[in-house]
Kinemage of the C-alpha trace (Angstrom):
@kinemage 1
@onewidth
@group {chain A} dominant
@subgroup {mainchain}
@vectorlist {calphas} color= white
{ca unk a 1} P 39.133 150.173 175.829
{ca unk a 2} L 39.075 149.505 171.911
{ca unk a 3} L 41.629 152.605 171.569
{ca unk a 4} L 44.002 151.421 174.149
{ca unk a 5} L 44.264 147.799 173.046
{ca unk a 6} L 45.031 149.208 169.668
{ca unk a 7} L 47.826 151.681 170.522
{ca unk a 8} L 49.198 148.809 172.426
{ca unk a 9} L 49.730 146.524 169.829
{ca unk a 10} L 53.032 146.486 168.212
{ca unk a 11} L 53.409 147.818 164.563
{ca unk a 12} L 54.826 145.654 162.220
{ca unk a 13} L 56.849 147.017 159.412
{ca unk a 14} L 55.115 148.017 156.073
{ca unk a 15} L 52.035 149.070 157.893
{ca unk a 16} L 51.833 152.455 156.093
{ca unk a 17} L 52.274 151.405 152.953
{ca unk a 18} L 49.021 151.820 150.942
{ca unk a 19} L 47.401 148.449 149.455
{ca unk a 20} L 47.529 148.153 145.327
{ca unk a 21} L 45.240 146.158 143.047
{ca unk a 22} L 46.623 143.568 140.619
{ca unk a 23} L 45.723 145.321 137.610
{ca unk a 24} L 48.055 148.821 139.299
{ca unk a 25} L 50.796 146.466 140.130
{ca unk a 26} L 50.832 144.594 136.831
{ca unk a 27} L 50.955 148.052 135.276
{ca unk a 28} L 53.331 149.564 137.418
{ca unk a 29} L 55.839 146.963 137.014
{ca unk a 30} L 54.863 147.037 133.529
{ca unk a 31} L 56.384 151.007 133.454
{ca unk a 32} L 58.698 149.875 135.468
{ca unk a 33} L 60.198 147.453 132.889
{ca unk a 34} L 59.927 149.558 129.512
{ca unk a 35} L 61.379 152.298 131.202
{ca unk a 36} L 64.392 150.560 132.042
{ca unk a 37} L 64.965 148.331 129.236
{ca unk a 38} L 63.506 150.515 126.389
{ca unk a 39} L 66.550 149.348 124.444
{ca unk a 40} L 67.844 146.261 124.201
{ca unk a 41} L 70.360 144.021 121.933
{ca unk a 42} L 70.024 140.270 122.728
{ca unk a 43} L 71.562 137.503 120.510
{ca unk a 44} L 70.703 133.425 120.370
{ca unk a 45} L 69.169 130.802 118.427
{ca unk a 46} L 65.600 130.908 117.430
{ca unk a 47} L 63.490 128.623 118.749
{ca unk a 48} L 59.355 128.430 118.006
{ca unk a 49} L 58.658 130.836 115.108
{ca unk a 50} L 55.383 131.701 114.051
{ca unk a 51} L 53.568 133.771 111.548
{ca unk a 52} L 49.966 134.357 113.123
{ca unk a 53} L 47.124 135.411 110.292
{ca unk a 54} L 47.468 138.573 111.266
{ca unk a 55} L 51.262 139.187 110.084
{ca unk a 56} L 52.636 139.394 113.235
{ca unk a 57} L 55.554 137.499 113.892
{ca unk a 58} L 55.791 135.011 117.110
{ca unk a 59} L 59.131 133.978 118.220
{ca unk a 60} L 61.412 132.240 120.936
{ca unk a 61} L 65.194 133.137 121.165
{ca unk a 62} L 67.067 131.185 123.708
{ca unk a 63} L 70.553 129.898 124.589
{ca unk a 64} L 71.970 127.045 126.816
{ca unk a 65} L 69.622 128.411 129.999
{ca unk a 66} L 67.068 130.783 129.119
{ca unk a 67} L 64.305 131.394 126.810
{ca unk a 68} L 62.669 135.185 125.752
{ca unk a 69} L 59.360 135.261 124.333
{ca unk a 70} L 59.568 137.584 121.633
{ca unk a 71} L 57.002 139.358 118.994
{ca unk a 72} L 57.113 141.106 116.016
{ca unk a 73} L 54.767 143.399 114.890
{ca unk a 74} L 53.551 143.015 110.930
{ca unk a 75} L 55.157 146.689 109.541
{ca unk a 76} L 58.328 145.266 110.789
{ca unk a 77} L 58.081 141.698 110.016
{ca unk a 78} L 57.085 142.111 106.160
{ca unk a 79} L 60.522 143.989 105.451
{ca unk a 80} L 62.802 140.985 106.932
{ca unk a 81} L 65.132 140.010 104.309
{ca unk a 82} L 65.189 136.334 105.411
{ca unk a 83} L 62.713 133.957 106.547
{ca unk a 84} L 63.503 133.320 109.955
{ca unk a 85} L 63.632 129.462 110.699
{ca unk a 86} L 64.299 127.223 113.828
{ca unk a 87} L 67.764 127.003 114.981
{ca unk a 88} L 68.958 129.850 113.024
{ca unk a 89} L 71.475 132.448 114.808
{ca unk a 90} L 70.273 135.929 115.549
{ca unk a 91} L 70.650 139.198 116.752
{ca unk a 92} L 67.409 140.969 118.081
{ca unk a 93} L 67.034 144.505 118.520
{ca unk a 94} L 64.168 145.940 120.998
{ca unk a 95} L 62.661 146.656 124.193
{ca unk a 96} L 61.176 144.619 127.038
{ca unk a 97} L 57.516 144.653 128.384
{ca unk a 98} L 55.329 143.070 130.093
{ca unk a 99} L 51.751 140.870 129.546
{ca unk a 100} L 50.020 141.719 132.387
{ca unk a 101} L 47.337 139.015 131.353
{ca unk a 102} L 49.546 136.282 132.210
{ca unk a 103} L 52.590 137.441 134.244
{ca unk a 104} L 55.224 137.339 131.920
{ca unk a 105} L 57.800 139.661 130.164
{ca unk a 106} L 58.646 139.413 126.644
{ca unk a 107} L 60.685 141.020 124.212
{ca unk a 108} L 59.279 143.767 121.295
{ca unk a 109} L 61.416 142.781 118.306
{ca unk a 110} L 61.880 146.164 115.720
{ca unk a 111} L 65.390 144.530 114.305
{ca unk a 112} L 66.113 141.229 113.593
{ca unk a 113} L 69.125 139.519 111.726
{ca unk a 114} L 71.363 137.107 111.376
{ca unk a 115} L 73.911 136.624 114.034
{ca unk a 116} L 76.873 137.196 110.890
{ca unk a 117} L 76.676 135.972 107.297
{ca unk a 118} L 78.699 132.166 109.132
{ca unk a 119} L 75.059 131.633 110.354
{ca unk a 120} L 73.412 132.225 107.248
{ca unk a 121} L 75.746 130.492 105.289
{ca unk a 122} L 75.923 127.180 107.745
{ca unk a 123} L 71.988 127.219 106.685
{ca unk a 124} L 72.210 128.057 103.095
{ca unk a 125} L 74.751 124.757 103.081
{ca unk a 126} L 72.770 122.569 104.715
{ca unk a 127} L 69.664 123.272 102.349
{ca unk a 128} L 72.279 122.975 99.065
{ca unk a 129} L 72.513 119.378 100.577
{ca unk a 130} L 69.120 118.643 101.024
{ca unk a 131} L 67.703 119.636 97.739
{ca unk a 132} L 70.880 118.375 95.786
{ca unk a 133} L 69.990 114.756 97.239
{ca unk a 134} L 66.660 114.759 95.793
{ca unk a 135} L 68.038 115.226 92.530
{ca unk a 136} L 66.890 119.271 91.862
{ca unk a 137} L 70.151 120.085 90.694
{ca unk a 138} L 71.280 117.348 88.527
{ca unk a 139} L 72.065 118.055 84.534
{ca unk a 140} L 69.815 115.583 83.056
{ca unk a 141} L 67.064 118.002 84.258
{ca unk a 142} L 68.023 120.754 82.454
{ca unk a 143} L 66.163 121.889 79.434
{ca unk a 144} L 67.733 123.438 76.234
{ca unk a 145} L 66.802 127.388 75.614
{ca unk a 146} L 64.896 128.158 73.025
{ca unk a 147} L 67.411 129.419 69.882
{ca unk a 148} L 64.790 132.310 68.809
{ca unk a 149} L 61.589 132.743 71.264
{ca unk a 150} L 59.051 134.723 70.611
{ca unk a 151} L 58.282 136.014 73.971
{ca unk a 152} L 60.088 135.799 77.097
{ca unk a 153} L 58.683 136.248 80.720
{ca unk a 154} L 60.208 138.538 83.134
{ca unk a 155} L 59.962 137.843 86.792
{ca unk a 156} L 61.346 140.642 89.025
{ca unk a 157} L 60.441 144.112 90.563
{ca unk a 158} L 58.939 146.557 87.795
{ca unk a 159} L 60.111 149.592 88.537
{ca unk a 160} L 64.211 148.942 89.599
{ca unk a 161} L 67.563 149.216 87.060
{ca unk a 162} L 66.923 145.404 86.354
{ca unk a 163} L 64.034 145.523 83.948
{ca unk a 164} L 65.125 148.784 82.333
{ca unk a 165} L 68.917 146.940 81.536
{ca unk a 166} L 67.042 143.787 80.181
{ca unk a 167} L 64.631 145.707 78.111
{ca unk a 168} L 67.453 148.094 76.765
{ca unk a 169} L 68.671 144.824 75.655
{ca unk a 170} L 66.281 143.045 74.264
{ca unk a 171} L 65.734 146.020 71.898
{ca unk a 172} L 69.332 146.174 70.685
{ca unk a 173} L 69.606 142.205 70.071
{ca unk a 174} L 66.469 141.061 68.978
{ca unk a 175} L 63.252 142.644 69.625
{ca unk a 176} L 60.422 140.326 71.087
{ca unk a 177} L 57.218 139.879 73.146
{ca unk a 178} L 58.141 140.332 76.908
{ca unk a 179} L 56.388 139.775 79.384
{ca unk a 180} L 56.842 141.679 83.184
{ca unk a 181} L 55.319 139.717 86.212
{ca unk a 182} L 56.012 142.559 88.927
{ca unk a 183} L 57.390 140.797 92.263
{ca unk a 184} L 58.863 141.602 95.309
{ca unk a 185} L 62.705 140.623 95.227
{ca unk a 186} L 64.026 141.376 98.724
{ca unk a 187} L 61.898 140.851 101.978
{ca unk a 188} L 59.380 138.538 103.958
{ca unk a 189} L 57.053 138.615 100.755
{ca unk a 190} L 59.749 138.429 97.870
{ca unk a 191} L 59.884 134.190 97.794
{ca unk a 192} L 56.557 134.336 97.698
{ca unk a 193} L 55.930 136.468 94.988
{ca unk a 194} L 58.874 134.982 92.831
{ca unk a 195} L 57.200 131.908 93.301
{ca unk a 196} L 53.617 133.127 92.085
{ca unk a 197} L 55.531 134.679 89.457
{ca unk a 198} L 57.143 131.479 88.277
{ca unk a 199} L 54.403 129.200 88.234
{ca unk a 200} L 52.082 132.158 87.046
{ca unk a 201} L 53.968 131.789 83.407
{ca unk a 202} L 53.705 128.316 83.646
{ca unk a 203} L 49.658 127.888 84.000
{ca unk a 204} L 49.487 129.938 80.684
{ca unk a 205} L 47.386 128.352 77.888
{ca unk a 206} L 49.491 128.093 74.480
{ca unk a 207} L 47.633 129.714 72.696
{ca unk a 208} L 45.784 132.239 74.906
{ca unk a 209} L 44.467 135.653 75.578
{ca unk a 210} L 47.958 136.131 76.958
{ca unk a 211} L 51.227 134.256 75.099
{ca unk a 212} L 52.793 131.901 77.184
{ca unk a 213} L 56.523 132.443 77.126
{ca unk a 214} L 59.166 130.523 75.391
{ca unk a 215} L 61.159 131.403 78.254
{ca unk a 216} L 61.295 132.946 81.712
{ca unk a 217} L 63.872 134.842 83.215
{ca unk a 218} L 63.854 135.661 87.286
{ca unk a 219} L 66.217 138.861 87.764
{ca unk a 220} L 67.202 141.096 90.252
{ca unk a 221} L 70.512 143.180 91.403
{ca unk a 222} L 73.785 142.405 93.604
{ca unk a 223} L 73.262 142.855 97.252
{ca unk a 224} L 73.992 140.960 100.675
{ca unk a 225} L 73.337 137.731 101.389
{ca unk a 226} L 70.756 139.139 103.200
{ca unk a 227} L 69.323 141.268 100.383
{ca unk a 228} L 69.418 137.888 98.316
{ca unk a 229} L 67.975 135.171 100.629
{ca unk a 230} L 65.103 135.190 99.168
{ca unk a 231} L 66.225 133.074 96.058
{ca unk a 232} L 67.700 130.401 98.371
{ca unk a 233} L 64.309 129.790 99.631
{ca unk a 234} L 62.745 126.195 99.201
{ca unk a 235} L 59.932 127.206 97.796
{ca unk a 236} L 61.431 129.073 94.970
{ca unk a 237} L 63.687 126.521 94.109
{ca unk a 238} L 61.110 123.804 93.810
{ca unk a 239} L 59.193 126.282 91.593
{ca unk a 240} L 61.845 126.708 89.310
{ca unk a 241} L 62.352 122.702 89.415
{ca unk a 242} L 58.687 122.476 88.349
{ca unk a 243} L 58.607 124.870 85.810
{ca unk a 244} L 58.144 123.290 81.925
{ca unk a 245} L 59.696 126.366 80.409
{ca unk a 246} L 63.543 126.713 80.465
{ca unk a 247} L 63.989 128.934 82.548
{ca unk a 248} L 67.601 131.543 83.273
{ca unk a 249} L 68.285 132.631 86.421
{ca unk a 250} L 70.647 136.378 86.875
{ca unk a 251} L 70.416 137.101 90.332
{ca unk a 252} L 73.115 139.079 91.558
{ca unk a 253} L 76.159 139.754 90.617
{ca unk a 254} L 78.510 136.802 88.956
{ca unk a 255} L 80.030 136.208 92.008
{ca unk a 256} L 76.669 135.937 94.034
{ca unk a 257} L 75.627 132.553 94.010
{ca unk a 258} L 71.884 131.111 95.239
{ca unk a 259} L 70.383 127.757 95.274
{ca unk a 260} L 68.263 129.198 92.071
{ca unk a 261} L 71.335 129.268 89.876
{ca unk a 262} L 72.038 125.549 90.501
{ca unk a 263} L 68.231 124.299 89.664
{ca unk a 264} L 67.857 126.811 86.694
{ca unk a 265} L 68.727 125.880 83.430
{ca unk a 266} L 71.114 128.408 82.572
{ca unk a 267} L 72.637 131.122 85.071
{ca unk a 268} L 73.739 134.542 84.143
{ca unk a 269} L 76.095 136.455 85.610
{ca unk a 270} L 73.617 139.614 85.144
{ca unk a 271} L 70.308 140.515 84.174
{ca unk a 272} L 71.639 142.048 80.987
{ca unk a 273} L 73.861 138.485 80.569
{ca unk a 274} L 70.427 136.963 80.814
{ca unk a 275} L 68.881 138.762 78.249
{ca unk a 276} L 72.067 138.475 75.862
{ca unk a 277} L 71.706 134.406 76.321
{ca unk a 278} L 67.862 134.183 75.521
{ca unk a 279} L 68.360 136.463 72.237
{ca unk a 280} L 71.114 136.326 69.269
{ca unk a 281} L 71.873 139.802 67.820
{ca unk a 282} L 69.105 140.342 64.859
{ca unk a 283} L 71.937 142.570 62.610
{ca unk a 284} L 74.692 139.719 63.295
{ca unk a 285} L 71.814 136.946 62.736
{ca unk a 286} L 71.131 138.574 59.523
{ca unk a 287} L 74.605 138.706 58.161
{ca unk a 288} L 75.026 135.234 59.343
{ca unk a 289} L 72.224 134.750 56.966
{ca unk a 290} L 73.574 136.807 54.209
{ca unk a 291} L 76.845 135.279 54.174
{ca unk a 292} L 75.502 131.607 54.105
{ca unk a 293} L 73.463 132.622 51.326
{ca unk a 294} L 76.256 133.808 49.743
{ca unk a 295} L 78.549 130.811 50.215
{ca unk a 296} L 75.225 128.666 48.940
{ca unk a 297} L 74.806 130.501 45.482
{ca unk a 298} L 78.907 130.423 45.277
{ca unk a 299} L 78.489 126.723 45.755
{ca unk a 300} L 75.235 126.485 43.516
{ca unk a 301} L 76.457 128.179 40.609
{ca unk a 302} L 79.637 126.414 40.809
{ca unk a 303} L 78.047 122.712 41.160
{ca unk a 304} L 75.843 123.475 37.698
{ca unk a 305} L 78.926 124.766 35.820
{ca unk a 306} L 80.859 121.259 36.941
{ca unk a 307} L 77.762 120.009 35.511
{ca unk a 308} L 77.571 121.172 32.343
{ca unk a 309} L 81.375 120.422 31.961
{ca unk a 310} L 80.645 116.916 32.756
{ca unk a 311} L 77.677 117.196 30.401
{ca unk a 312} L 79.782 118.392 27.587
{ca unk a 313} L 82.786 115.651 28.278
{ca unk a 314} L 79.803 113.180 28.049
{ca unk a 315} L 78.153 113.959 24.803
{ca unk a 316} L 81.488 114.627 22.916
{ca unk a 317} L 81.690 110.601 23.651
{ca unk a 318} L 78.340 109.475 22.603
{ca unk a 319} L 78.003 108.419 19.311
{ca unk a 320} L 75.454 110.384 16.571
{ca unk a 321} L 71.650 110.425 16.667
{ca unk a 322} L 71.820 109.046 13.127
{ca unk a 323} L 74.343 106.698 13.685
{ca unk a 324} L 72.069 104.924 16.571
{ca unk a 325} L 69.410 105.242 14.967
{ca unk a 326} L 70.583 103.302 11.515
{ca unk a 327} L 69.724 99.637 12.066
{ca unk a 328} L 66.089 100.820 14.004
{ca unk a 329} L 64.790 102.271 10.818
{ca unk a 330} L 66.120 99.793 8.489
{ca unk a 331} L 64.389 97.321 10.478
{ca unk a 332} L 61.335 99.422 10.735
{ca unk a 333} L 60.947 99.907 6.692
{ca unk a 334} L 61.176 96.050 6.309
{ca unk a 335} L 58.582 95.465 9.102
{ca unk a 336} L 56.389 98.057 6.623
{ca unk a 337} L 56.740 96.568 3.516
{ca unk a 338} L 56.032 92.989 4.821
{ca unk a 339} L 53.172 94.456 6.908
{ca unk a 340} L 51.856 95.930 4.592
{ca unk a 341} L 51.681 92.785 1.897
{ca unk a 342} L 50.170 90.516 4.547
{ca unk a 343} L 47.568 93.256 5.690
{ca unk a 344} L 46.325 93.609 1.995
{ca unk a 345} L 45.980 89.494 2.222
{ca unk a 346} L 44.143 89.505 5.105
{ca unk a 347} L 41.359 92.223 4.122
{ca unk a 348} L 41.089 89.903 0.809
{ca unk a 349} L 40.141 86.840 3.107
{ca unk a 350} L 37.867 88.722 5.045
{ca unk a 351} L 35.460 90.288 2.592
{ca unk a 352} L 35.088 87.280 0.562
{ca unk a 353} L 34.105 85.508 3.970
{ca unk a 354} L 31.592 88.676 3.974
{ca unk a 355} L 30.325 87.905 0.812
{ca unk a 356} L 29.868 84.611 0.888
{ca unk a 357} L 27.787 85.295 4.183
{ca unk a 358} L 25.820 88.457 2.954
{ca unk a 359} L 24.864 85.771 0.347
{ca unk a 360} L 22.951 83.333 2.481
{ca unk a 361} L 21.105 86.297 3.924
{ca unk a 362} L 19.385 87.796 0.798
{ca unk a 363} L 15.077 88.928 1.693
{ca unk a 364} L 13.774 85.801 0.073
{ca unk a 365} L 15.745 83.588 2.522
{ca unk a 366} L 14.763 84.977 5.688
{ca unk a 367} L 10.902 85.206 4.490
{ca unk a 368} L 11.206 81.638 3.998
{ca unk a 369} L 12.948 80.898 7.274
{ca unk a 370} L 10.561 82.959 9.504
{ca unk a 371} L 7.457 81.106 7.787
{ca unk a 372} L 8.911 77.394 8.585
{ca unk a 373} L 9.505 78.978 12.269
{ca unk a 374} L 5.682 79.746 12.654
{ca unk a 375} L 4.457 77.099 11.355
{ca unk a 376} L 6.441 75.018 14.019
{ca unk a 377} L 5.289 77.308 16.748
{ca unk a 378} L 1.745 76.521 15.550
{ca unk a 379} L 2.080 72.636 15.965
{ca unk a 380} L 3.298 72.955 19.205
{ca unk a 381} L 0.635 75.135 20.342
{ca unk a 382} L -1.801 73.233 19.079
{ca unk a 383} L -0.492 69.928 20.483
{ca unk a 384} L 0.059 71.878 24.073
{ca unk a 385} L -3.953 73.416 24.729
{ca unk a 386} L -5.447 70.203 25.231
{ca unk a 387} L -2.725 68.564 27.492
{ca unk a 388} L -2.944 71.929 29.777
{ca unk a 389} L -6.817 71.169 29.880
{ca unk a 390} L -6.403 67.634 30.761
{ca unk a 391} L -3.685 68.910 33.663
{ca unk a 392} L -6.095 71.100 34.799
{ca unk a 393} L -9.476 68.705 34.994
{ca unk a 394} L -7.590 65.955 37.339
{ca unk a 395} L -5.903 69.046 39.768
{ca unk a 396} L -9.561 69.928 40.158
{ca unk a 397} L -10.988 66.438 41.066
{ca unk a 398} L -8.265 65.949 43.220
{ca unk a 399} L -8.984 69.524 44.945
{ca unk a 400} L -13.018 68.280 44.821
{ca unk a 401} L -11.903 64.824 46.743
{ca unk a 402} L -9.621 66.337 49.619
{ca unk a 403} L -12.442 69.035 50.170
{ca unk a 404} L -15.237 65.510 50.429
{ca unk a 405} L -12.625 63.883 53.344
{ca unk a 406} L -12.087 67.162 54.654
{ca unk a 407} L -15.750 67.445 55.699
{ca unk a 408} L -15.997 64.298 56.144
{ca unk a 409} L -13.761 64.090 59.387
{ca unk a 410} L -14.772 67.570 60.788
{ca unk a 411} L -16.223 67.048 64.427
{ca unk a 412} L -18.993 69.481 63.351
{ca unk a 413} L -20.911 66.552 61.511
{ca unk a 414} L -20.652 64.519 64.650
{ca unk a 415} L -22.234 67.927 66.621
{ca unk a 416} L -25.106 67.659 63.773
{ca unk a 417} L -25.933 64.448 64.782
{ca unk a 418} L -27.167 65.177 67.923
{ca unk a 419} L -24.002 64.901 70.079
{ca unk a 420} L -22.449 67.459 72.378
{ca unk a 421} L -18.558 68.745 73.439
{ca unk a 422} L -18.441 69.417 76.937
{ca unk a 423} L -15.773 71.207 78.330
{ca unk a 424} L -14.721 72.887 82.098
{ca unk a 425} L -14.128 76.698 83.199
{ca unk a 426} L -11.030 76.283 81.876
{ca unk a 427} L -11.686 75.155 78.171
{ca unk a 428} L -10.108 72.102 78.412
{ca unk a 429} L -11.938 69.056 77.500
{ca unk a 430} L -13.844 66.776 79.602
{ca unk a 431} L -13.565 63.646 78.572
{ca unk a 432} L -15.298 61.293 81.860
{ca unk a 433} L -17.843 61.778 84.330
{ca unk a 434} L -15.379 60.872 86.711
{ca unk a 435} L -13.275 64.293 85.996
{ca unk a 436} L -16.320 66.564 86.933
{ca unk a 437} L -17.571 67.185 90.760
{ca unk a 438} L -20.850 68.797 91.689
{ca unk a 439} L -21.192 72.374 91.183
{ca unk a 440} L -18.452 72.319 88.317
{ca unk a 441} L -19.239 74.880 85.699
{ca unk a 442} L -19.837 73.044 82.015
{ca unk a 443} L -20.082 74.218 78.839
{ca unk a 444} L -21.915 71.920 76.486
{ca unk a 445} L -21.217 72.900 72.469
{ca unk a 446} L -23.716 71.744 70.161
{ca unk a 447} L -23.745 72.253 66.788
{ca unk a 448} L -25.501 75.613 66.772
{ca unk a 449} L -24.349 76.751 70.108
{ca unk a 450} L -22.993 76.514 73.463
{ca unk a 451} L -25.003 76.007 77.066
{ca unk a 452} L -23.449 77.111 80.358
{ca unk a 453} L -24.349 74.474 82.929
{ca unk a 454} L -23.754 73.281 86.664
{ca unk a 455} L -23.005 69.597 87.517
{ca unk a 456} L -25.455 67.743 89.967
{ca unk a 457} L -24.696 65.342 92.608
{ca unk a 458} L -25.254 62.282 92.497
{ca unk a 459} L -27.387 59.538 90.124
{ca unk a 460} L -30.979 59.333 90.650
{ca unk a 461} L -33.938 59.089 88.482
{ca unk a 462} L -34.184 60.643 84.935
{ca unk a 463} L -36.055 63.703 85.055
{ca unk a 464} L -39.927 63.516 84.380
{ca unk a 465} L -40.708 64.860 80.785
{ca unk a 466} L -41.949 69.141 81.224
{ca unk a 467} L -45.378 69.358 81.811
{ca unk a 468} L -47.619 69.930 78.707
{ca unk a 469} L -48.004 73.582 77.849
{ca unk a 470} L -52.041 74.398 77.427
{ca unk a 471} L -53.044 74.534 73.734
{ca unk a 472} L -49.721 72.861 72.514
{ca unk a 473} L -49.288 69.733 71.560
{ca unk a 474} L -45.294 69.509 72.647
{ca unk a 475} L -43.667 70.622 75.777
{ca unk a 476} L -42.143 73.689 76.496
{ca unk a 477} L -38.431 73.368 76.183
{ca unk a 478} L -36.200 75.591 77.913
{ca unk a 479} L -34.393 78.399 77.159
{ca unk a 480} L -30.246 78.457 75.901
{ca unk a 481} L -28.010 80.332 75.777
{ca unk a 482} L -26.454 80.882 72.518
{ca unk a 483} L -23.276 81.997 71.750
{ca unk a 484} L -21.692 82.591 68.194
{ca unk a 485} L -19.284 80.209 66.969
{ca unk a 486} L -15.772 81.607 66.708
{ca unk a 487} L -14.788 79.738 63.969
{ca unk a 488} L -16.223 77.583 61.916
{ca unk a 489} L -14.480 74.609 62.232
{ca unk a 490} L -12.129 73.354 65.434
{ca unk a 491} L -11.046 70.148 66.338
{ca unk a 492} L -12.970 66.877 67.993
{ca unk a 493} L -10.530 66.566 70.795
């Protein structure tokens, strides 16, 4: 019954077609696609561009309607000669597959550039405009080159036409220090590279293991626009704006022109321009030097012989030595002579004002003078012993009399006498009954000691007198505590 039911029922159409998984249809269609678009030209506008980590190169190019999805892998994306940028006109070249893991097609880019040099050249303007309006190009930035340096920095590749034309140079003009930072000049990875390269020179210590350079020059040969994007880069230019050594851009050929010859400080036309702007010729500097030297001695030697002309002129009108020197001596031998009259005067008055003294001081004199002086001294002494003894006796007396009311007022007599100083825990004095409560701890200071004691309570009866001790004829009195005076003398209150 099962059979015939089934052969009755209709066949739709399709029926024998055998069922596929997702995975063999994704693939298929996959084949399907690459084989029939395994070339393919497509031009727009760039969209989302990314560079992933990994090098590859992520991309969207789309026009008024549609939008590919579009990749890059990292051996083709490193030898772009631009940077590819949003909104930027291009020209992909490539084939079309699949992504089975989400259901799209997308485009493998192995080609991509600008859609003509118009493109290029609408976004090389725009950038001029931008930088220019943050001041990167104006003159009063610009710094002077150095007249003679002593090394200069090379950035550019290390092995092209460029370095060999600048050192060829460099030896025929003025040889110097210079120093090669190797760099990338055309491709993905040239700005970058020409950046590191400029501000590489620039974090040089003066005075270093390495010489910083007086100057830096960023070279590198004619090409397209293409070839030479690189320099128009932002971050190159804002490099070279940074840099504190003058730097001269020769990129190109003079009638290339990037957005690093307007920041520089001095464009070149060529590398070997470049090198022939940072240098002076050494033979023409030296016969500069000679013929200024020469022109200095002409003019030296000429100045002393107007000189000695002059000199000549001059002492033909001078009068004579003697001449000038007439009335000087005359006066000078009258000075003498009257000098000389009042000197000899003068030494007369003095020695017998000599004499006359030497006189009064003959042996005899002074024997007699230092015997009146003794005897003088000897009065005086004799006169001054007994009033120093009589000083003496009443400072004594008066010492003896202070010392009497001294001991006279010391509280330690009034101890002697039988009384007591009674004082709390504290030390401080107690002056009334009234200021001590029962169980107060006392000291009583007598005048060989001090007793620790406890107030009682109350007034009552005096105490009875100590029982009589057998075989003694006074009672037993009890025992104290002594304790050493501290000093031997305080005060009453």
């Amino acid at each position: 019954m099962d059979e015939m039911f089934e052969s009755q029922t209709p066949q739709q159409p399709g029926d024998n077609m055998p069922e596929m998984s997702v995975s063999e249809l994704s693939n298929a269609l996959k084949r399907t696609v690459e084989e029939t678009y395994s070339f393919v030209r497509v031009r727009g506008e760039l969209g989302r561009v990314v560079l992933a980590k990994s090098g590859h190169l992520y991309f969207d190019i789309k026009d008024e309607s549609a939008t590919l999805n579009t990749i890059m892998w990292k051996g083709n994306a490193s030898k772009l000669p631009f940077k590819p940028e949003e909104g930027l006109e291009v020209v992909a070249e490539g084939k079309l597959s699949t992504y089975p893991g989400r259901s799209n097609y997308q485009m493998i880019a192995d080609k991509l550039r600008p859609a003509g040099v118009g493109a290029l050249m609408q976004l090389l303007e725009e950038r001029k405009k931008k930088l220019a309006a943050e001041g990167l190009f104006d003159a009063e930035r610009k710094k002077a080159i150095p007249y003679l340096p002593r090394v200069i920095g090379v950035v550019t590749s290390p092995t092209g036409a460029v370095i060999r034309d600048i050192l060829h140079r460099v030896r025929d003009r003025f040889p110097v220090h210079v120093l090669i930072w190797p760099a990338l000049v055309q491709g993905e990875r040239a700005a970058a590279e020409v950046e590191a390269g400029i501000r590489g020179f620039n974090a040089l210590k003066v005075g270093g293991a390495i010489p910083r350079p007086d100057v830096i020059i960023v070279a590198r040969g004619g090409g397209s626009i293409e070839d030479l994007w690189p320099f128009n880069e932002e971050r190159v230019v804002r490099a070279v704006a940074d840099s504190e050594i003058p730097l001269i851009s020769a990129v190109g050929h003079e009638t290339d022109t990037t957005l690093i010859d307007y920041v520089s400080d001095k464009r070149a036309p060529t590398p070997t321009g470049a090198a022939e702007m940072a240098l002076p010729v050494r033979s023409e500097l030296i016969a500069q030097v000679q013929t200024l030297g020469g022109r200095l001695t002409r003019r030296l030697v000429g100045t002393v012989e107007r000189r000695k002309l002059e000199l000549r002129s001059a002492s033909g009108r001078m009068p004579k030595l003697d001449t000038l020197l007439q009335g000087p001596r005359q006066r000078l031998d009258m000075a003498s002579q009257r000098f000389g009259g009042s000197l000899s005067r003068m030494v007369a008055r003095k020695r017998g004002r000599f004499d006359a003294a030497a006189g009064g001081l003959r042996p005899a004199a002074l024997r007699r003078e230092i015997a009146g002086k003794r005897a003088e001294m000897e009065r005086l002494a004799a006169r001054v012993q007994p009033a120093l003894g009589r000083r003496l006796k009443r400072l004594r007396d008066a010492l003896r009399e202070q010392t009497r009311v001294l001991d006279s007022v010391s509280y330690e007599r009034v101890l002697a006498r039988g009384f007591a100083l009674v004082t709390g825990a504290d030390g401080g004095l107690v002056r009334s009954s009234g200021a001590v409560a029962e169980g107060d701890a006392l000291k009583l200071r007598f005048a060989d000691g001090e007793v620790g004691v406890t107030a009682g309570g109350g007034s009552g009866p005096k105490p009875a007198a100590p029982p009589a001790v057998p075989g003694g004829d006074e009672p037993q009195r009890p025992r104290i505590r002594r304790r050493t005076r501290e000093t031997d003398q305080g005060t009453l209150f």
